[in-house]
C-alpha positions in Angstrom: 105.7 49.4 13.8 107.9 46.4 12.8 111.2 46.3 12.1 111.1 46.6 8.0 114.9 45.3 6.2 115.4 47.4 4.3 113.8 50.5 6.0 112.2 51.9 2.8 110.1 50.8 0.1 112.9 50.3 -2.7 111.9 52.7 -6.4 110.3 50.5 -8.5 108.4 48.4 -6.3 104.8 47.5 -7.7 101.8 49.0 -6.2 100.7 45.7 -4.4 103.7 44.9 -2.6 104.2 48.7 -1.6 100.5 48.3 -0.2 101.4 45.8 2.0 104.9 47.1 3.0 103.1 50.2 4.4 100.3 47.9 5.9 103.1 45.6 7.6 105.6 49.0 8.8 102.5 51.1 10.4 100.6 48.3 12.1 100.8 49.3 16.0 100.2 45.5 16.7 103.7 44.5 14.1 106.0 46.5 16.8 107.8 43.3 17.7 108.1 41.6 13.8 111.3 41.8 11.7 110.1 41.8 7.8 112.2 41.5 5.0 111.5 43.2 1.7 112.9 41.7 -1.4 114.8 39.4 0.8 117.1 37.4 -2.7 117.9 33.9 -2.0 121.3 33.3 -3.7 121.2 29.7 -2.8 117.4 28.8 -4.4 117.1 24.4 -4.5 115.1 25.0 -8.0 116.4 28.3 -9.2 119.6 29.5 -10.3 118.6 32.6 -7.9 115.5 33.6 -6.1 113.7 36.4 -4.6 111.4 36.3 -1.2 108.6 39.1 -1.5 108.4 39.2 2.2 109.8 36.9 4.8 108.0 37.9 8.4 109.4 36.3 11.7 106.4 37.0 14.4 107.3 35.9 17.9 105.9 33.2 19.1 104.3 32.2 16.1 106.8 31.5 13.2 108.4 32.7 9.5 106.1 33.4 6.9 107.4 33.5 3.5 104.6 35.5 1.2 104.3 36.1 -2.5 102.8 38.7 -3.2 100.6 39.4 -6.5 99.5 42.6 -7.9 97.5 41.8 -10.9 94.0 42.7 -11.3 93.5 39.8 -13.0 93.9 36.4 -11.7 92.8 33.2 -13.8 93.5 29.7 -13.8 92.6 27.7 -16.9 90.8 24.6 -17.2 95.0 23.8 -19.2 95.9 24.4 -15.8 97.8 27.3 -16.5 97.9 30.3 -14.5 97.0 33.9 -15.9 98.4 37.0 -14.0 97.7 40.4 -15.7 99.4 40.1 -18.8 102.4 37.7 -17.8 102.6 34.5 -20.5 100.4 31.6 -18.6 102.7 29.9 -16.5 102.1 26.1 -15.4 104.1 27.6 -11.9 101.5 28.9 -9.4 102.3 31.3 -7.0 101.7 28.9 -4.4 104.6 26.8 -6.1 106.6 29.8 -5.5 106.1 30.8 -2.2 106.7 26.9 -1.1 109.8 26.7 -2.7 111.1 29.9 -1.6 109.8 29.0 1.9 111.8 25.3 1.4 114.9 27.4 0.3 115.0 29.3 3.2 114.5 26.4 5.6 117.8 24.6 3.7 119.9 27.4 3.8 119.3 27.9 7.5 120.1 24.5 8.5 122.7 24.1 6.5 124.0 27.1 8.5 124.2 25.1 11.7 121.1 26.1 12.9 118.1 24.6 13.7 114.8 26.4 13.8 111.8 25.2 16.3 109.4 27.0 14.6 107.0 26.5 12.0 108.5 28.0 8.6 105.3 28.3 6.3 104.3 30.4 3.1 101.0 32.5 1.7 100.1 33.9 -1.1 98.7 37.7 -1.0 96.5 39.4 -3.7 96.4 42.8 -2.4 94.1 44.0 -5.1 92.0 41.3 -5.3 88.6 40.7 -3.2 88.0 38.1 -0.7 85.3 36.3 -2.8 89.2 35.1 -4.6 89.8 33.0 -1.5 87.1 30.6 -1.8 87.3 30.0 -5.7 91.5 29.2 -5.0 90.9 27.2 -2.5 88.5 24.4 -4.2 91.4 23.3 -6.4 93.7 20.9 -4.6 97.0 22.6 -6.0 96.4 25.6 -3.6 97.2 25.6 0.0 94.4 25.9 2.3 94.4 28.9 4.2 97.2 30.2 2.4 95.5 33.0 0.4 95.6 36.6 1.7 93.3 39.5 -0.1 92.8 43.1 -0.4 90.1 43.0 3.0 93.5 41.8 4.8 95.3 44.8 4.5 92.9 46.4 6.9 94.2 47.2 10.2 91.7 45.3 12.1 92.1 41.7 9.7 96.3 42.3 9.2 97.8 40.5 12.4 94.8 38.0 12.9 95.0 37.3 8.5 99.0 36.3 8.9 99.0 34.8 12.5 95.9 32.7 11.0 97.9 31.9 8.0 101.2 30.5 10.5 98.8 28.5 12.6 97.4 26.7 9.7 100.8 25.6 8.3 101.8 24.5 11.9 98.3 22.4 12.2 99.9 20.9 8.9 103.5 20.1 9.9 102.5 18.6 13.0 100.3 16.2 11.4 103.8 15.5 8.7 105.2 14.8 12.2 107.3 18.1 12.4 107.3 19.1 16.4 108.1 22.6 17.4 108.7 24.3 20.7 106.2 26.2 22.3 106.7 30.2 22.8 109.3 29.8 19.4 111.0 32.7 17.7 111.8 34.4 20.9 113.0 37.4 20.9 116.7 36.0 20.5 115.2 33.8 18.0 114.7 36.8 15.8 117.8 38.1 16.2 119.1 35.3 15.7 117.2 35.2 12.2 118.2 38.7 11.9 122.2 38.0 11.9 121.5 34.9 9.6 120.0 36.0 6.9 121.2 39.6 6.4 124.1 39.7 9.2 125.5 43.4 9.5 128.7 43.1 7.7 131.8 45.4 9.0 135.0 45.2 7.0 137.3 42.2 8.3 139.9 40.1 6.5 138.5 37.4 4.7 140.0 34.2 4.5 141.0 34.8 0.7 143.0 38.0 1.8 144.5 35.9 5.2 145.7 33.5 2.9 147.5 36.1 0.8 149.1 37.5 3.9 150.1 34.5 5.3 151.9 33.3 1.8 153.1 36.7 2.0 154.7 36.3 5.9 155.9 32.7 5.1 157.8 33.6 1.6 159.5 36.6 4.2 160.3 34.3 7.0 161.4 31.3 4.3 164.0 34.0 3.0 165.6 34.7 7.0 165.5 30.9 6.8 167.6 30.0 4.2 170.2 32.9 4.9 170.7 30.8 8.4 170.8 27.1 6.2 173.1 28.9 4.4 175.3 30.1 7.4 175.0 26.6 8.8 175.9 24.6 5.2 179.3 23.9 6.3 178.4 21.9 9.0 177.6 18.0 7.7 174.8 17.4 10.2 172.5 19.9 11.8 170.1 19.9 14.5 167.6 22.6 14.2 165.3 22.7 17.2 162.4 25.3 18.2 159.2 25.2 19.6 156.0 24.8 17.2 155.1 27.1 14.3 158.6 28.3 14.3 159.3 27.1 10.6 161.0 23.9 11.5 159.3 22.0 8.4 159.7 24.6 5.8 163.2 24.6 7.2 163.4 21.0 6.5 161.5 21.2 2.6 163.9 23.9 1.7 167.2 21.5 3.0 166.0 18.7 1.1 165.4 21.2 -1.9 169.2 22.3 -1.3 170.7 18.8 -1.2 168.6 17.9 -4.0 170.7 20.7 -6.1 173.6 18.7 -5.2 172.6 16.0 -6.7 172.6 14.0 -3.4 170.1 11.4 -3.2 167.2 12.5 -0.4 165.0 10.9 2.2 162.6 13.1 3.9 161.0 11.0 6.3 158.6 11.7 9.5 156.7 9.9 11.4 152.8 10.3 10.9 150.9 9.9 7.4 149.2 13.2 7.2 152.5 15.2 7.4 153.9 12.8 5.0 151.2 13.4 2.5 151.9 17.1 2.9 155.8 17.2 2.5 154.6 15.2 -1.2 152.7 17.4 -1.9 155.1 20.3 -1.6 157.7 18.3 -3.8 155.4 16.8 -5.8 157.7 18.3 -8.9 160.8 17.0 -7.4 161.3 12.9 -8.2 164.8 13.1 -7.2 163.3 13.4 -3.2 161.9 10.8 -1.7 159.4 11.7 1.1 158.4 8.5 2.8 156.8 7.8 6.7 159.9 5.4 8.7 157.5 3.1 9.4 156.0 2.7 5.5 159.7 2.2 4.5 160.5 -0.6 6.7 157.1 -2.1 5.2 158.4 -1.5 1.8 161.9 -3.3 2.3 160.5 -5.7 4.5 157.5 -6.5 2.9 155.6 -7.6 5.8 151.8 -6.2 6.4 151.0 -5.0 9.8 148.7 -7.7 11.9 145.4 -6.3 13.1 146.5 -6.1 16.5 150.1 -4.1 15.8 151.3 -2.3 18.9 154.2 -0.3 19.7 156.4 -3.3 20.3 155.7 -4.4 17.1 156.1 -1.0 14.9 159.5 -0.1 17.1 160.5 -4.0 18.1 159.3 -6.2 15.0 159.6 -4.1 12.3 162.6 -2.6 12.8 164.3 -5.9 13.5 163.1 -7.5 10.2 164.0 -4.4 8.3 167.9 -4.5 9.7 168.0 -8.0 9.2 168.1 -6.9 5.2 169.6 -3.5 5.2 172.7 -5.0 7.6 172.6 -7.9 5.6 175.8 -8.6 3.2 175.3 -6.8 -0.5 172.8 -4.3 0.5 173.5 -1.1 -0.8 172.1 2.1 1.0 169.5 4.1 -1.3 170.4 7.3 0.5 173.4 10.0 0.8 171.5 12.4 2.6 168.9 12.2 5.0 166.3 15.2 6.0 164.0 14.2 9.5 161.2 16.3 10.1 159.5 16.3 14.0 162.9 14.5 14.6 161.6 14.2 18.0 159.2 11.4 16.9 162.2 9.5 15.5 164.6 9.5 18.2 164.6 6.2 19.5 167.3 3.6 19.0 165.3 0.7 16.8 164.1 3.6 14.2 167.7 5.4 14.2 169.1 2.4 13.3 167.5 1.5 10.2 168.0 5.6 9.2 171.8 4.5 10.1 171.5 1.6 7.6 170.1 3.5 4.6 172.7 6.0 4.5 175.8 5.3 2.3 177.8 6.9 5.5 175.9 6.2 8.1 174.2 8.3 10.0 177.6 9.8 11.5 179.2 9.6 7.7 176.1 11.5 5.7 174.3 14.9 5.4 172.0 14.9 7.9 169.8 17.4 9.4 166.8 16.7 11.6 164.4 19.6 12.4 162.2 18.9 16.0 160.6 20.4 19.0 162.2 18.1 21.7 160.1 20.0 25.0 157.1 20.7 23.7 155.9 18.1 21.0 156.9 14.4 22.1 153.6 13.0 22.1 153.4 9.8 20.4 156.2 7.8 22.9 154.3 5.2 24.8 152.5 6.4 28.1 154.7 4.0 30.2 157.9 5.7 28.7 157.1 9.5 28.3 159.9 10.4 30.4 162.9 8.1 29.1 163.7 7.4 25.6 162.9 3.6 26.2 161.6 1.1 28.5 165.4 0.1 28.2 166.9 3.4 28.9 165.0 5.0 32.0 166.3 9.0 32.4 168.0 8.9 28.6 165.7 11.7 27.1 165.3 11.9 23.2 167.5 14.6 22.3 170.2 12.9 24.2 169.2 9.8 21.9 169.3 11.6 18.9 172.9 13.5 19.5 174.4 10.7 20.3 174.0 9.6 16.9 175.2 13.0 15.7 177.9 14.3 18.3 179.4 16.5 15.7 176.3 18.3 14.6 175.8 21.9 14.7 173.3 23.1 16.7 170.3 25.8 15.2 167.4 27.1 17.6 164.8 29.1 16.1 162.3 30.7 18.4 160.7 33.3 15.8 156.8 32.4 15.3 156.6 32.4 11.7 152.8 30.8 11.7 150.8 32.7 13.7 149.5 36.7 14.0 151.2 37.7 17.5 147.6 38.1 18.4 147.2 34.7 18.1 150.1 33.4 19.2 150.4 35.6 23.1 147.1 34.2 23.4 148.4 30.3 22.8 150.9 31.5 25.6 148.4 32.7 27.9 146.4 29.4 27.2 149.3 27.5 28.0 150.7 29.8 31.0 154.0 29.8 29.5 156.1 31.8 27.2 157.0 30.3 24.2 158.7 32.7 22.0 161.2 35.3 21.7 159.8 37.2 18.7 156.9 37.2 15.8 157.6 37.6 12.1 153.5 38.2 11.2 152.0 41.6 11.4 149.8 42.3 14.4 146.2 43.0 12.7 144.6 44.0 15.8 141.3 41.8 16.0 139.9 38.8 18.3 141.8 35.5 17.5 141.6 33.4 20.5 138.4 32.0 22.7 137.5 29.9 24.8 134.1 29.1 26.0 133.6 26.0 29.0 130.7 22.9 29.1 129.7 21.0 31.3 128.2 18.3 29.3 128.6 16.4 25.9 125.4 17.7 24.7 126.5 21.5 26.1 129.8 20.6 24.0 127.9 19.9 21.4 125.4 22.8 20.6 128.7 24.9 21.1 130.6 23.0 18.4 127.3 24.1 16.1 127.6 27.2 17.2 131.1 28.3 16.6 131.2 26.4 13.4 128.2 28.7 12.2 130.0 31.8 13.5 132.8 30.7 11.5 130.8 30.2 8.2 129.1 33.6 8.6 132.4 35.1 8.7 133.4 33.8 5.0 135.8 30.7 6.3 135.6 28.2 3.7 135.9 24.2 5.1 138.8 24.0 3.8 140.1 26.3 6.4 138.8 25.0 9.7 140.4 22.1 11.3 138.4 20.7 14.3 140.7 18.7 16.6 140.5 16.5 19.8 143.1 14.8 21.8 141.4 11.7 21.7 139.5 9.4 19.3 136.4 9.4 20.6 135.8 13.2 20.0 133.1 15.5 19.8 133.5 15.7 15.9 133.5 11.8 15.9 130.0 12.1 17.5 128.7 15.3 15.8 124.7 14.9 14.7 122.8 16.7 12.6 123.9 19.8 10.8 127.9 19.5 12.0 127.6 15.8 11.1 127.0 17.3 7.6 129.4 19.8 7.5 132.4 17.6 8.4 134.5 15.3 6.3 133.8 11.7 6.2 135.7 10.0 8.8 138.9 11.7 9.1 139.4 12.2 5.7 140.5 14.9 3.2 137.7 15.5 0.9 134.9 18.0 1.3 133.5 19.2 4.5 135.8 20.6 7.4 139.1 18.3 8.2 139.1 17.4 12.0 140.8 14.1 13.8 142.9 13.6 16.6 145.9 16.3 18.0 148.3 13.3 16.7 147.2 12.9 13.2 147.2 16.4 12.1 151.0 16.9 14.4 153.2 18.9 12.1 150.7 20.3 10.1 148.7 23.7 10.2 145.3 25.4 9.4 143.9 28.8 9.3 141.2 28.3 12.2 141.2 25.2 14.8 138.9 24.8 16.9 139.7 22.5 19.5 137.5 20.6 21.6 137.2 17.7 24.6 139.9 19.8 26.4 138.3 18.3 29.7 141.6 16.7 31.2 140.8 12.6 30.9 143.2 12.3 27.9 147.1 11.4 29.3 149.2 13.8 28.4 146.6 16.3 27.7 148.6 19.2 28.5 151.1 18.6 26.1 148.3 18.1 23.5 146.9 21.1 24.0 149.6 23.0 23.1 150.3 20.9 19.7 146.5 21.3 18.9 147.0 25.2 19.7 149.5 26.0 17.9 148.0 24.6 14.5 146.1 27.6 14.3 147.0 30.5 11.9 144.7 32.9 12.8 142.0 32.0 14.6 141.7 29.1 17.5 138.2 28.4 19.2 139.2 26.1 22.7 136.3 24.2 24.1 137.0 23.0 27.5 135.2 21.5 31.0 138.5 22.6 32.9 137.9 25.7 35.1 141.9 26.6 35.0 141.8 26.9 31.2 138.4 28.4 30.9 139.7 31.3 33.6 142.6 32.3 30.9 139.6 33.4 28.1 140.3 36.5 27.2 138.5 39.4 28.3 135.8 40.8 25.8 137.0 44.6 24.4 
């Protein structure tokens, strides 16, 4: 008996289709089939919405997608319209339906990250029709060859030969189109597979919708903890709030800027990369009197220089600063600024780039409201490879916190070690990833389900089916695009090189419009997503380690680690 979905003939079902539902469930030689009854296609490619009379995955053979036709009478005019019982004549065949259902299936399976190598192919069956039917369909060249299936097919000793006949011819067809398939295809854990794609066994689980609610929820609880300690620390001029990641240090730094802006004290918030910068805009978008600007793109705006092609770090940190002080110092110049908000301060603090903050301050960086938010141990990725442990080439062992309170020797001083971002789940197993403990308390409610995973490959192409597959698993789970961020620590990533269905599914070359966001560990610093998944963690990047943990602790909820490293593969969590 094969594996009927659903398990019963539904009430209302006409005679012809029940026919061949109880032909297809009692067959001994079906036992190994999955058939779907009724099966709807919500995402039809000609039809608002569509409905499969029968789908039937038989291993080793293929998917079948059959219309089936009850009517007594069948006709075709020499109009070319078809005549079924006493339905209106229809220039749509059923041939034309079972194709396009069969073609709607096919889309919606690839566009689920999946490939099938098997034949996909469709009949038509007239249960209560005779065989002489077959011959007189067949003559016209609208119809399918060896598509049609009659009332003699029903018969126990016709069924299986009738629909593995049927398969066979549509492969014959795609071959010669050029389609190749794999021999022995749907295995057995192809038709699972099948199974959990098309009508996956759903058990309740937060969906991203209702994640994002609680997470809004958590953030607007741990936002209110944070501005009781601003407000304990708003007697001190200049502040240094430090804490490792996902501890609140931006929203810290929004809702200072907010403050001073209340004051009527004239803002920079300023960072160091772009696609933090376009999210602190975003966030104040309603609030002109804050100006939310990149370092770097302000010294281009006073300076008015463009970047050369070939722009290194001597030139950003050397070149540009220097040209920019050689106006802000210069006699007349009048400093746009009274306060000054820095968020990951740590990518600021060195001496060319605290200068020119210095000079755009009406006080001075020691005479202003200042308060810089950072994660000084964990997050100092973007200084040069040859001067990761010094401040400078010019000031070996001078690290940059030291840099940065020397500038502000009076500030007060705020840690915060509460992970506001991520579900302790999540966030003990970023510590367990890392081998490290990170923080002292969580602020998000436990919700008791997986969160963390890592799976290991041993080559590009290993990497890459797994990308497919976790991206898939995510999709089946409801997670919109929007909500996955696939990160690397390097350029020439695994997203950069993704084929295919991924290739589809991702955003155009690092950018923000549709399809799922993914870039480098550096470009998306500061920021945060519901689900990262993280890839190339195979230890040829420098610095990887510390990459690892920003990538890691972008995630929300979910983080997905793909790695060729045996001592990060060894911390996956074990199954429960």
């Amino acid at each position: 008996m094969a594996t009927m979905i659903p398990g019963a003939i539904r009430p209302g079902t006409p005679p012809g289709e029940a026919k061949v539902f109880e032909a297809l469930r009692d067959h001994p030689g079906t036992s190994d089939w999955i058939v779907w009854h009724g099966l709807p296609i919500r995402h039809h490619e000609t039809q608002v919405e569509g409905e499969a009379d029968f789908v039937i995955v038989i291993p080793d053979e293929g998917m079948l997608v059959v219309e089936v036709k009850s009517h007594e009478r069948v006709e075709v005019g020499a109009d070319g319209l078809w005549r079924l019982g006493s339905q209106e004549p229809t220039s749509r065949s059923p041939y034309d339906q079972a194709i396009e259902n069969a073609r709607s299936l096919r889309s919606w399976i690839l566009r689920r990250a999946y490939d099938p190598r098997y034949p996909i192919w469709h009949a038509v069956w007239f249960p209560n029709r005779g065989g002489e039917l077959v011959k007189q369909l067949e003559a016209r060249i609208d119809v399918t060859p060896d598509a049609t299936l009659t009332r003699p097919d029903l018969q126990p000793d016709r069924l299986v030969t009738s629909l593995v006949k049927a398969l066979r011819a549509g492969e014959r067809e795609l071959r010669a189109r050029g389609v190749r398939y794999e021999e022995g295809r749907p295995t057995q854990a192809d038709l699972a597979e099948a199974r959990d794609l098309l009508t996956p066994p759903v058990t309740w689980q937060q969906a991203s919708a209702d994640a994002r609610a609680v997470r809004e929820r958590d953030l607007r609880e741990a936002t209110e903890r944070q501005e009781e300690a601003l407000q304990y620390f708003a007697h001190y001029p200049r502040l240094v709030v430090e804490g490792p990641a996902g501890t609140g240090k931006t929203n810290i730094a929004v809702r200072a800027a907010l403050q001073a802006a209340n004051r009527e004290e004239r803002v920079l918030l300023t960072c160091f990369n772009r696609k933090l910068e376009a999210e602190l805009r975003h966030r104040l978008r309603d609030r002109e009197e804050v100006t939310v600007a990149r370092v770097h793109h302000l010294m281009l705006a006073i300076t008015g220089i463009t970047p050369p092609p070939d722009a290194d770090d001597a030139w950003w940190n050397g070149t540009l600063p220097d040209a920019t002080l050689a106006i802000t110092r210069a006699p007349g110049f009048e400093p746009p600024y009274s306060c000054l908000v820095a968020d990951e301060a740590q990518d600021l603090a060195r001496d060319s780039t605290l200068d020119v903050l210095d000079s755009l301050l009406e006080g001075g960086l020691a005479g202003s409201r200042v308060i810089v938010a950072g994660d000084f141990d964990g997050q100092d990725i973007y200084r040069p490879r040859h001067a990761r442990s010094s401040s400078s080439p010019a000031e070996p062992g001078v690290s940059r916190r030291e840099t940065l309170l020397a500038r502000l020797s009076d500030a007060g001083r705020m840690a915060v070690t509460r992970n506001v971002r991520q579900r302790p789940e999540l966030a003990a197993f970023v510590e367990e990833l890392l081998g490290d403990d990170v923080y002292e308390q969580y602020d998000r409610a436990e919700l008791g389900v997986e969160c963390g995973q890592i799976l290991r490959f041993d080559s590009a192409e290993q990497q890459q089916a797994q990308l497919q597959q976790v991206l898939r698993a995510l999709w089946e789970e409801g997670w919109e695009p929007r909500d996955i961020l696939v990160l690397s620590p390097r350029r020439a990533s695994a997203a950069r090189h993704a084929t295919g269905s991924v290739a589809d599914a991702l955003a155009p070359d690092d950018a923000d419009g549709p399809g799922i966001r993914w870039g480098t560990v550096h470009l998306f610093k500061g920021l945060e997503a519901p689900v990262v998944v993280l890839t190339d963690v195979d230890g040829a990047t420098p610095g990887w380690r510390d990459l690892l943990y920003v990538g890691a602790t972008r995630a929300t909820e979910r983080l997905v680690v793909l790695t060729s490293l045996d001592e990060i593969a060894d911390r996956a969590p074990l199954p429960h």
